[in-house]
N, C-alpha and C positions, 0 to 999 in steps of 0.2 A: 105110325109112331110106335117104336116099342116099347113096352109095358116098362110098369117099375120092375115089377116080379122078374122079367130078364136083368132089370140092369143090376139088384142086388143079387141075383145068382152070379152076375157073372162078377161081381166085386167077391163072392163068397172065398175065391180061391187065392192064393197069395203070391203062387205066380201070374195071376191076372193081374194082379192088383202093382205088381211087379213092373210088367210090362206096360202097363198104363202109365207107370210111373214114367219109365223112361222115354215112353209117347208124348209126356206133357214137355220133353227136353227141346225133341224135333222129331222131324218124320222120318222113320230109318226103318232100312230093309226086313225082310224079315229074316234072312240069313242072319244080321248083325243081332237081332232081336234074342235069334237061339241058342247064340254062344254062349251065355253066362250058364247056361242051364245044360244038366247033364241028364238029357232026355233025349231025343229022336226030333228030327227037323216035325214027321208029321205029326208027334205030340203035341208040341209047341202049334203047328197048325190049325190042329183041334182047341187048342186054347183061344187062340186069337178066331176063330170059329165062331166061337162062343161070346169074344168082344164084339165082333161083328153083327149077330145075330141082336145082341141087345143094343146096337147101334152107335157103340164107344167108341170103334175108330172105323176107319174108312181106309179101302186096300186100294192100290194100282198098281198098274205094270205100267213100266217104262225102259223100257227091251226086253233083257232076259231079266229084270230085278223087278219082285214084285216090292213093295216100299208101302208102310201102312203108319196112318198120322191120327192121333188124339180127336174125338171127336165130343165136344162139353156139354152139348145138349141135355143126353139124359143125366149127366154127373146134373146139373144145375136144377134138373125136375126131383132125383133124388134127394139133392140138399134141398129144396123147398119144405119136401116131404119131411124133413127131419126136423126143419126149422119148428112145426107144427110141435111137434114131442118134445124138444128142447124148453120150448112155453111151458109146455105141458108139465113138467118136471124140475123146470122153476120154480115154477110156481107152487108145486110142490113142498120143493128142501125150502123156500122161503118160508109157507106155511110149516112146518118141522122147526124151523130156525122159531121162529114166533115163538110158536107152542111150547120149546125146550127156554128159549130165554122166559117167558113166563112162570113156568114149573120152578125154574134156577130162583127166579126172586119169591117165589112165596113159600122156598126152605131156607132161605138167608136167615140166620139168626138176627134176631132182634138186639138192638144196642141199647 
C-alpha cells in the first residue's frame, strides 16, 4: 500500500494534479493525456511515473495504446488524513470566534 508521503508528493505538482484531474473524467490514453501540455511525451511519462508509484492510477496496454484510469484509494486515505486537521482547526477558529465574541462584549459601552 503506498504511503501518504507518496500520495502528497505526487499531488505536490500541478501538472499531476492536472492529469488526475482529467483521470477522474474517464480512462484515456496517455498520448491524449500529453497534449495539453508543452513538454516531451517522456516528461509527461515521468509524471504519471510518479502517479503510479503512489498508486493514483493504474496503466494498461491495449495494443499499441498504453491507456491509464483514476485510481481513489490513496486520494480517500489522504482525505481521511486531512479530515483529522480539519477538526483540528475547527475547533480552533471556533475557540478564536468565542474568545473575540467575548472580548467584543466586555468593551461594549454601557447604556
Amino acid at each position: 500500500m503506498p504511503s501518504l508521503d507518496l500520495t502528497f508528493h505526487a499531488l505536490s505538482d500541478p501538472t499531476r494534479r492536472r492529469i488526475l484531474s482529467r483521470l477522474a473524467q474517464s480512462e484515456t490514453s496517455i498520448s491524449d493525456l500529453a497534449k495539453p501540455y508543452k513538454m516531451s511525451l517522456q516528461a509527461v511519462s515521468k509524471h504519471l511515473g510518479v502517479l503510479r508509484r503512489a498508486g493514483l492510477i493504474q496503466q494498461r496496454r491495449q495494443g499499441r495504446v498504453r491507456t491509464c484510469r483514476l485510481m481513489g484509494q490513496p486520494l480517500e486515505r489522504a482525505a481521511g488524513w486531512l479530515v483529522e486537521y480539519r477538526r483540528f482547526w475547527e475547533g480552533q477558529l471556533d475557540a478564536l470566534e468565542n474568545f473575540l465574541a467575548q472580548d467584543t462584549d466586555t468593551k461594549r459601552p454601557k447604556k
